[in-house]
N, C-alpha and C positions, 0 to 999 in steps of 0.2 A: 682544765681548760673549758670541758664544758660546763661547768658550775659558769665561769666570769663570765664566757657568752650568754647567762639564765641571768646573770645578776643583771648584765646590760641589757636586756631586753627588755626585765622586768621595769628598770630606771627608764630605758624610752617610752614604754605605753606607758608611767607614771607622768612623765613630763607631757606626754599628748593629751592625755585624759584633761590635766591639771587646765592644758592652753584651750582645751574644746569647752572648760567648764567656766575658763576666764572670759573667753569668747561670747559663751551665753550670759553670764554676769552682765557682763557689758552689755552685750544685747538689751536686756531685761532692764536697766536702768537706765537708758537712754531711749527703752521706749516711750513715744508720746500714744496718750489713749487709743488714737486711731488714725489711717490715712488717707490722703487724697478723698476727702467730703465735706462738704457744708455743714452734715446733719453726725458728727465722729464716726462715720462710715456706719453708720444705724440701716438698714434696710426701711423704707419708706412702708409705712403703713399704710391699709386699706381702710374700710368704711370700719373695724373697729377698734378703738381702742389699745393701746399695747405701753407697756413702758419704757421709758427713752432711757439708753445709754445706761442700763445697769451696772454699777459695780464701775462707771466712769463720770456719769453726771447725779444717777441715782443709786445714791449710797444707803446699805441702810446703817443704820444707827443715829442718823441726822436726818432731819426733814429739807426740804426744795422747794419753794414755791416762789413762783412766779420767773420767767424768762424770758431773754430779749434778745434776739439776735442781729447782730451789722446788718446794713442791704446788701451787701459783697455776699453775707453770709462766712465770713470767714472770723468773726468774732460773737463772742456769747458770754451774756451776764446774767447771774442766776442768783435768787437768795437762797441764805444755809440759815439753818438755824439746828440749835440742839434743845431739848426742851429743860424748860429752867431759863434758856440762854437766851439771849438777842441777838438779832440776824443780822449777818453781815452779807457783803455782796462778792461771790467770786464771778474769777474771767480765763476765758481762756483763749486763745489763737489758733490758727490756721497759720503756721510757719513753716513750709518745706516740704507743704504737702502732709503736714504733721501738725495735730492736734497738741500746742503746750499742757502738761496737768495745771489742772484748773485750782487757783490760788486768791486767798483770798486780796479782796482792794478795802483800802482805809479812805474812799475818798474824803471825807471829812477831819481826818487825822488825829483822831478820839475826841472831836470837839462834841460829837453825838455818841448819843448810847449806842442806839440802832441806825443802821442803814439795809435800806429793803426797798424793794418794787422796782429795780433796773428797766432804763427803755431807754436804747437806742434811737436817738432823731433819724426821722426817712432820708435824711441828707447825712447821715454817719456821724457829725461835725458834734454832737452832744448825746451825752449819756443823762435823764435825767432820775432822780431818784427818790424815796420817801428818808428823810432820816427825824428822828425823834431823841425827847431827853427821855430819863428812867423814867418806868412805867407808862411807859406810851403816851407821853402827853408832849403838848407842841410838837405836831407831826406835822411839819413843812414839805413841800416839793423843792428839791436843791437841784443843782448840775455842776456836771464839768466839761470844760472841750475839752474834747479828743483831739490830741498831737497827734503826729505820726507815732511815737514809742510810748510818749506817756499822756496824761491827762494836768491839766491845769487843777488849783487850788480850787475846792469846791466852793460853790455861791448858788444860797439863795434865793430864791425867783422872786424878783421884783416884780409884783404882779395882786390885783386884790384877789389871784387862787388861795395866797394866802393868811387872806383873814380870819380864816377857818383853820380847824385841823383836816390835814387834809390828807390824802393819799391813793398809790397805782396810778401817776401818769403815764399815757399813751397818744400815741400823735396817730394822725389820719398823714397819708401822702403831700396833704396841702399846707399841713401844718400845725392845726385845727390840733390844740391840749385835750384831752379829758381825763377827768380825776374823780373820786368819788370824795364827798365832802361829809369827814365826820359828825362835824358841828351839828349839820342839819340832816344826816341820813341822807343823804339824795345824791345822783348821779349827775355831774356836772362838765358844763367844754368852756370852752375858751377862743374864740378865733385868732387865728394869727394874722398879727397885721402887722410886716415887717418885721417880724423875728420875737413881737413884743405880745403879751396879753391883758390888755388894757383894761378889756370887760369880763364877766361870765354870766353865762346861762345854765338853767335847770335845761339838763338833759330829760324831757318826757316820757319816760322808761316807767310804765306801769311798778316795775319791781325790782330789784337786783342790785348786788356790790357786783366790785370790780369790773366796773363798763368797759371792757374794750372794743377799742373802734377795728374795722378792719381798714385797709391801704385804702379803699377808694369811697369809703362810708358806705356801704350797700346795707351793712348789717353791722350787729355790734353781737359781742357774748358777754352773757354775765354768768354767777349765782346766786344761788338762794334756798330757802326750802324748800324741798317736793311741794307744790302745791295741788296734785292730785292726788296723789298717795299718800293717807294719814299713817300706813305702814313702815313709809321710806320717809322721815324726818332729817333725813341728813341734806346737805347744802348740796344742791345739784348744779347740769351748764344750763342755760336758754339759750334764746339766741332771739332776736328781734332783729326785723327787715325796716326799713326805709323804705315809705310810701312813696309815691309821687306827687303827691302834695306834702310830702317832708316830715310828716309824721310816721310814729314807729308803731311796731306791730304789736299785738299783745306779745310779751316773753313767751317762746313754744323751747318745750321739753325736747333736748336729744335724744332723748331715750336711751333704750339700755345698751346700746353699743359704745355711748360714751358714759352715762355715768351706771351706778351701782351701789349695791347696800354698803359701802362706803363713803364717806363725803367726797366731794370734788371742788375745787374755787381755785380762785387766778386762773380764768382761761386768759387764754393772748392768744394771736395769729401771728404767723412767719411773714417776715418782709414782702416774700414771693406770692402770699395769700393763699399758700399749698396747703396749709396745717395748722391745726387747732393744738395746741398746748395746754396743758390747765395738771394742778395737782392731785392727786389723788389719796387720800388717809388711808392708807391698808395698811401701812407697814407695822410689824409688832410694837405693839407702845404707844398707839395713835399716829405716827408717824408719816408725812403724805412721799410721795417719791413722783417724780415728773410722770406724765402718758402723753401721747400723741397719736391724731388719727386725721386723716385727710379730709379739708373743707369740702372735697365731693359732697359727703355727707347734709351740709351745712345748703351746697347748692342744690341739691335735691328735695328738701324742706323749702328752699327759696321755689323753685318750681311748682310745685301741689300748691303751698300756700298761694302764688298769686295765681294759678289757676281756677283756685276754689272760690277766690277772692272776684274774678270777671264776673 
């Protein structure tokens, strides 16, 4: 009798163990990255540097560069790339107080090779993006609206941005494109005049790819090469202010709290204007992985500078 009492006991911690370990299964696969935040529940960075969402936005074995997040902040599109490979753009949600895994989008529905440089419109309503044929050529700015669930068939921008090879669009709050244009090396906007971009102008930027604007124009970030340090050859952020008479500042160096004897490029700013975004090359292989660190920074440089400047 005592034996079948050992044998049943032994069967029920079998059967509990089994349902505690189906329990966390589940668990485990129905997690989403992260919950309840804007940023995958990431701890908000200080004045240096640090990398975002390890091991959920920044993977290694694949490179990241460049990110755009909704103005809700409850959406985010990011380029992947593998090296060899052409980059595609994934996305991920805010549903439930839960972060969906981040999956990739075909906006263009393999009619391009590449698609790359995600941005969110200030008004949510459009996603607009770089896509190109092999080998990086005819590199147009396209779009899609954003439905509530899905996205419309993508179309490219009717607009002389793209007379040129073009790429990295980003909107200001007013609506104001800018892009940097390969054709001619140079950084370039676009005004918005009812949803449409008729004209463009050479952006006056001493130096720098990937011009992004911030939400209200105050300043823009680029990179480029150290150009103080023949030491540090690799592609740094600047950052250039807006005068009051409209003109821009020389590019001034973050320094070493943002960049490093790594390269860095695709800075962007968060809807909110809280945070600098940009890539960083460290990963084994050359590989960049996202960082982020707070525009304080950014506002503090804006201070000394037009101080110095009275």
């Amino acid at each position: 009798m005592r034996n079948n009492y050992f044998i049943v006991a032994i069967l029920v911690l079998a059967l509990f163990l089994n349902a505690c370990n189906t329990k966390k299964q589940e668990s485990k696969d129905s997690d989403s990255p992260t919950i309840e935040s804007p940023y995958f529940g990431q701890k908000p960075p200080g004045l240096t540097a640090e990398i975002f969402a390890p091991g959920i936005v920044s993977i290694n074995g694949r490179g990241e560069g460049s990110i755009s997040f909704s103005p809700d902040l409850d959406e985010v599109y990011f380029g992947v790339f593998k090296e060899g490979g052409d980059p595609s753009v994934y996305f991920s949600k805010l549903e439930d107080k839960k972060w969906t895994n981040p999956k990739k989008v075909n906006f263009t529905k393999d009619k391009k090779v590449g698609e790359l440089h995600p941005f969110v419109s200030p008004n949510g309503k459009k996603i607009y993006f770089t896509a190109y044929d092999s080998d990086f050529e005819n590199g147009k700015i396209w779009y899609v609206n954003r439905f509530e669930n899905s996205w419309s068939n993508a179309i490219q921008l009717d607009s002389p941005i793209n007379g040129d090879d073009v790429f990295y669009p980003n909107q200001a709050k007013n609506g104001d494109l800018f892009y940097f244009n390969i054709s001619k090396r140079k950084s370039y906007y676009a005004p918005n005049k009812n949803g449409k971009f008729p004209e463009v102008h050479e952006l006056e930027i001493e130096f720098g790819v990937h011009a992004f604007i911030s939400p209200s124009q105050d300043f823009l970030v680029v990179n480029t090469r150290n150009r103080e340090d023949a030491q540090r050859n690799d592609s740094e952020i600047y950052v250039c202010f807006k005068k009051k008479n409209g003109t821009w500042s020389k590019p001034i160096n973050l320094g070493n709290e943002v960049n490093s004897n790594f390269g860095e490029t695709s800075p962007s700013i968060t809807p909110d204007g809280k945070y600098l975004f940009f890539s960083r090359y460290n990963e084994e292989g050359g590989l960049p992985n996202f960082y982020w660190v707070s525009t304080e920074i950014i506002h503090k440089l804006k201070t000394a500078y037009f101080k110095k400047e009275q």
